[in-house]
MIVO-521566 format. One record per residue: x, y, z of N, C-alpha, C, O in turn; residue in one letter. Coordinates in Angstrom, 1 decimal. Atoms other than C-alpha are relative to their C-alpha. Layout:
// residues N
SITE   n_c1   n_c2   n_c3  ca_c1  ca_c2  ca_c3   c_c1   c_c2   c_c3   o_c1   o_c2   o_c3 type
SITE      X      Y      Z      X      Y      Z      X      Y      Z      X      Y      Z    A
...
This chain:
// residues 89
SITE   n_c1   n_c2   n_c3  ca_c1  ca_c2  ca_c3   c_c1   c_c2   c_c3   o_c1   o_c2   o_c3 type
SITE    0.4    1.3    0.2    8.2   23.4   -2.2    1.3   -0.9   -0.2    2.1   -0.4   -1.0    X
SITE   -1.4    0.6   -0.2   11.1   20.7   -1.7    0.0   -0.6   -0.9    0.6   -0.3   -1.9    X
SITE    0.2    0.2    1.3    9.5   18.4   -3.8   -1.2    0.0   -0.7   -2.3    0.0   -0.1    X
SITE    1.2    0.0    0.6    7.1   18.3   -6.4   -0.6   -1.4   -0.1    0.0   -2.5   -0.2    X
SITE    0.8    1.0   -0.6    3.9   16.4   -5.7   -0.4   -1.3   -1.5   -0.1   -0.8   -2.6    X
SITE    0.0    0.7    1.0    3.0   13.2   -8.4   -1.4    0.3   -0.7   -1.7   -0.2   -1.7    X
SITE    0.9   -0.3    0.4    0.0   14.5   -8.9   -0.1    1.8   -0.9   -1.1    2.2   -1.5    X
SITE    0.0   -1.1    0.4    1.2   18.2  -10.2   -0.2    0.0   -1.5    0.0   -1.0   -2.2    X
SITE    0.1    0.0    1.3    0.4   19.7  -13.5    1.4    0.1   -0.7    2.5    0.4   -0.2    X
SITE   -1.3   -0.7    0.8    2.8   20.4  -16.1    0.1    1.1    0.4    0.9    1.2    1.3    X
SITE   -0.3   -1.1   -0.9    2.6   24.1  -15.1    0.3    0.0    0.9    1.5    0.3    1.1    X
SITE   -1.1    0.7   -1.4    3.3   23.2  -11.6    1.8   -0.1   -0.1    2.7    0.4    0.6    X
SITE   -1.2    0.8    0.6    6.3   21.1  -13.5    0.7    1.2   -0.3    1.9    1.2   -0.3    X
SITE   -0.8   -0.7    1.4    7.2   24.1  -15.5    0.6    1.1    1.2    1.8    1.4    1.3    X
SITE   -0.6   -1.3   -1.1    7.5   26.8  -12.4    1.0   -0.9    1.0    2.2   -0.5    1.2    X
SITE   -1.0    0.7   -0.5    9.2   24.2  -10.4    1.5    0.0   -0.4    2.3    0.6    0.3    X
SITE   -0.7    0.4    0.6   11.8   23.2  -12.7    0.8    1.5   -0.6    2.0    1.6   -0.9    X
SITE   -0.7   -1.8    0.3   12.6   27.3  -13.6    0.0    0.4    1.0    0.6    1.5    0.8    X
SITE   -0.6   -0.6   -1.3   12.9   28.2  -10.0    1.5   -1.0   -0.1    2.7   -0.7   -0.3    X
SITE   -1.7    1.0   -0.2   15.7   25.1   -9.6    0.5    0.2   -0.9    1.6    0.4   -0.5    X
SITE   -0.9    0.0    1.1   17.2   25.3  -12.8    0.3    1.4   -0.8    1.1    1.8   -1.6    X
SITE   -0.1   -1.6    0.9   16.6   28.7  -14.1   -0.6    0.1   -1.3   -1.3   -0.9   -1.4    X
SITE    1.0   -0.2    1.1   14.9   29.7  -17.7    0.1   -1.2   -0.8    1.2   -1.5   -1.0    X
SITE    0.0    0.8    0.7   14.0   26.5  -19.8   -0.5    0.5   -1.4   -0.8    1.7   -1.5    X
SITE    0.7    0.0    1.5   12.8   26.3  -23.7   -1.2   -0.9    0.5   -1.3   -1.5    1.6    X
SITE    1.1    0.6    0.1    9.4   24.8  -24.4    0.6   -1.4    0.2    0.9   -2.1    1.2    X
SITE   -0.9    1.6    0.0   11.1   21.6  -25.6    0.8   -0.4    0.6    0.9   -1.6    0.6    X
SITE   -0.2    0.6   -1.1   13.2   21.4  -23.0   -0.4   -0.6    1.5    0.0   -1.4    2.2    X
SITE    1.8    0.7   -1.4    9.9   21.2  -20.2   -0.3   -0.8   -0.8   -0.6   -1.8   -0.2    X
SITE    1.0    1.0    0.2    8.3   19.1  -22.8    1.1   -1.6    0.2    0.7   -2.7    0.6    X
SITE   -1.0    1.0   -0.3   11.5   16.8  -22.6    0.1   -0.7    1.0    0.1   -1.9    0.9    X
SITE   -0.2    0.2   -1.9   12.0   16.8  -18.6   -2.1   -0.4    0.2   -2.4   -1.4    0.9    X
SITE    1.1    0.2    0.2    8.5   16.5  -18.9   -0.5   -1.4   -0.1   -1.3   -2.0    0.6    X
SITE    0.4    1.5    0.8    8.1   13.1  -20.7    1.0   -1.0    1.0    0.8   -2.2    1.2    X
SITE   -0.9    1.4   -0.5   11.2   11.5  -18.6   -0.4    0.1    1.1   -0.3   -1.1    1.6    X
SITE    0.9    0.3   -1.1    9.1   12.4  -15.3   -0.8   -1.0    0.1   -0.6   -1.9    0.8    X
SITE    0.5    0.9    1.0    6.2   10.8  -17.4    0.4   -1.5    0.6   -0.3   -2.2    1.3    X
SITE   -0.7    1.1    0.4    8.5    7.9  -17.6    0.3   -0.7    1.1   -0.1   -1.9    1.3    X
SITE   -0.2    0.6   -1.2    9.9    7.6  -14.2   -1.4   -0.3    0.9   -1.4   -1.5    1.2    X
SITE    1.3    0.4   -0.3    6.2    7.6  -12.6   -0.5   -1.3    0.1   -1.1   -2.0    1.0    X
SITE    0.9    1.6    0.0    5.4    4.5  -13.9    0.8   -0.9    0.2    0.4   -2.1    0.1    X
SITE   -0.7    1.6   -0.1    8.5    2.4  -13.1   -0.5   -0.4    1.3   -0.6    0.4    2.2    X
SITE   -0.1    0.5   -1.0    7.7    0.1  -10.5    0.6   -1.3    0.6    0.7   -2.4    0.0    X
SITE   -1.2    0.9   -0.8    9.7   -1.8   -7.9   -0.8   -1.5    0.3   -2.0   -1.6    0.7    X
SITE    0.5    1.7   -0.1    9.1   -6.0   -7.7    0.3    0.0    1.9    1.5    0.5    1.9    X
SITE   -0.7    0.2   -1.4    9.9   -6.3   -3.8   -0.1   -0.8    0.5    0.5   -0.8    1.6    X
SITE    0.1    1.2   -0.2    8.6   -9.7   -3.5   -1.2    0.1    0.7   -1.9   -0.9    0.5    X
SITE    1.3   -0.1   -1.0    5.7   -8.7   -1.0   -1.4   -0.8   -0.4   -2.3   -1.0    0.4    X
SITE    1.1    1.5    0.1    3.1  -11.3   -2.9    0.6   -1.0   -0.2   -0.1   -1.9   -0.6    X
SITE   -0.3    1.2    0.3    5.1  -13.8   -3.2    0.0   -0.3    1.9   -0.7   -1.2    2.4    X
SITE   -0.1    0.4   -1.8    6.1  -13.7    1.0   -1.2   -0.1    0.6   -1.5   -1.0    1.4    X
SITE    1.2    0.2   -0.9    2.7  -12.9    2.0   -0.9   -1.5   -0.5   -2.1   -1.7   -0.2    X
SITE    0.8    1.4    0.3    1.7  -16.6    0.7    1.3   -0.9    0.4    1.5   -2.0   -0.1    X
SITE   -0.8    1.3   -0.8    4.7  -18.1    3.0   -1.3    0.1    1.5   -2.4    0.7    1.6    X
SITE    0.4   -0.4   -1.4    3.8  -18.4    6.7    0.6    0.9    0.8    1.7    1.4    0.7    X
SITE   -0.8   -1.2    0.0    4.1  -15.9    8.8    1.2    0.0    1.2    1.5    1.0    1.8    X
SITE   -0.9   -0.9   -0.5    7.1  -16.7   10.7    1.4   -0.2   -1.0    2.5   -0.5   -0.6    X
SITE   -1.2   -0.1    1.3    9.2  -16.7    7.3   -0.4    0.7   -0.8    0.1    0.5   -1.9    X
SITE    0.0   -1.3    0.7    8.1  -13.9    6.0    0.5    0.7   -0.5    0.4    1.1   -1.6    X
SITE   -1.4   -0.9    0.1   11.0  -12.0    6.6    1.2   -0.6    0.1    2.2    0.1    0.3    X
SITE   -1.3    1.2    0.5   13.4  -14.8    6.0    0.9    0.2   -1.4    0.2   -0.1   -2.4    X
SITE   -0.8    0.1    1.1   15.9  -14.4    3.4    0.0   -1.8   -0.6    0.0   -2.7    0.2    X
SITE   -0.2    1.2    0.5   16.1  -17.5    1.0    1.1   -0.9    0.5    1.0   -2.1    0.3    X
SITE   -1.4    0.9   -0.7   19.5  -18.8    2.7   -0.8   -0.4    1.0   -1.1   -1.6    1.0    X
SITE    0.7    0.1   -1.0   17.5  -18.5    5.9   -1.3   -1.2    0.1   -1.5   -1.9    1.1    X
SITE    1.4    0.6    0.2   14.2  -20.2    4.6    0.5   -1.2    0.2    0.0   -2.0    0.9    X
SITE   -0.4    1.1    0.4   16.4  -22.9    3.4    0.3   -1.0    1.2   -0.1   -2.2    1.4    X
SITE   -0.5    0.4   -1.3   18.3  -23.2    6.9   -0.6   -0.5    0.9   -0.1   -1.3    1.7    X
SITE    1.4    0.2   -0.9   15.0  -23.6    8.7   -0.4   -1.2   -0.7   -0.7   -2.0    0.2    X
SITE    0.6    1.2    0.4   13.9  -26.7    6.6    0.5   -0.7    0.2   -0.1   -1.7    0.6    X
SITE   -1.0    0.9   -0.3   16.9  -28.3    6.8    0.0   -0.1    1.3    0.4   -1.2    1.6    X
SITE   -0.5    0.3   -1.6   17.1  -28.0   10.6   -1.4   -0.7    0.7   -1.5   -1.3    1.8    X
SITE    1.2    0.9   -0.7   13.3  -29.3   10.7    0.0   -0.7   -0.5   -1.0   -1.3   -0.5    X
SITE    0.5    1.3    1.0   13.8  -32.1    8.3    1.2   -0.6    0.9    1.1   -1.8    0.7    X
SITE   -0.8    0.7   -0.8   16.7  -33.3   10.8   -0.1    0.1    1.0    0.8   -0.4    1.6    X
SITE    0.7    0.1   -1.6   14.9  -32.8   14.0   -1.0   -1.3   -0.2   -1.0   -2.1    0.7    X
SITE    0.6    0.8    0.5   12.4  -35.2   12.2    0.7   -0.8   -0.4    0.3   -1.4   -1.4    X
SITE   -0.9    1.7    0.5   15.2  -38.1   11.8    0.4    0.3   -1.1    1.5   -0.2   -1.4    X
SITE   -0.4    0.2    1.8   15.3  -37.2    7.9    1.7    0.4   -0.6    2.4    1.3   -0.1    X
SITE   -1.6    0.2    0.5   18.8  -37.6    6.0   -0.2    1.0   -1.4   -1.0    0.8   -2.3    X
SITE    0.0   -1.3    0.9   19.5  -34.2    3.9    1.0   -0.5   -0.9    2.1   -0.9   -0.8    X
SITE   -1.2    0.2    1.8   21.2  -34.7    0.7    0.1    0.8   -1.2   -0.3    0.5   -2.3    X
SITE    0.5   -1.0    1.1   21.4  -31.6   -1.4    0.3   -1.4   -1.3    0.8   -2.6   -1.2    X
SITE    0.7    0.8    1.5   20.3  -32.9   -5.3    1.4    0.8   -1.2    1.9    0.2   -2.1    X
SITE   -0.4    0.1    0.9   22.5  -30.5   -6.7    0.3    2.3    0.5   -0.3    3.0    1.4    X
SITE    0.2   -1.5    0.0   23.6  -26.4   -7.1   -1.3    0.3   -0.3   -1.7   -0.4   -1.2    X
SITE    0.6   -0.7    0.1   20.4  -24.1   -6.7    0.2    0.7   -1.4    1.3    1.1   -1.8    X
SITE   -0.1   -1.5    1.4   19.5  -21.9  -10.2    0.1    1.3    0.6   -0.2    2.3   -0.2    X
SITE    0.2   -1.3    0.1   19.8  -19.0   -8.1    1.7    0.3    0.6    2.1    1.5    0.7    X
């Protein structure tokens, strides 16, 4: 088994982790154990509801990009661009 599934038991956990590493203590599975636990639940922001409420052909636009695109339709439309000031980002 390459790797272990997110759904495995602690026992699972426990034979895994003593084939790769060799003999543990209790308290050392219940340890490795809890920081599995831990990693499990981090989850990644990747922006995917925020883009899916642009349109869709800026979707996959980077914010430089998005920016570049308005600016080049607000001066195809006659309009006079005046940045206001540095961006907060």
């Amino acid at each position: 088994m390459a790797v272990l599934p997110p759904d495995a038991s602690f026992n699972d956990f426990a034979r895994y982790v003593e084939a790769r590493q060799g003999p543990k203590t209790r308290l050392e599975l219940n340890e490795l154990w809890a920081w599995r636990q831990k990693l499990a639940g981090v989850k990644f922001d990747v922006g995917r509801g925020y883009r899916s409420t642009l349109p869709a052909d800026e979707q996959d636009l980077t914010m430089n990009q998005r920016e570049a695109k308005v600016v080049r339709e607000a001066k195809a439309q006659g309009r006079n661009i005046e940045p206001v000031g540095k961006r907060w980002v």
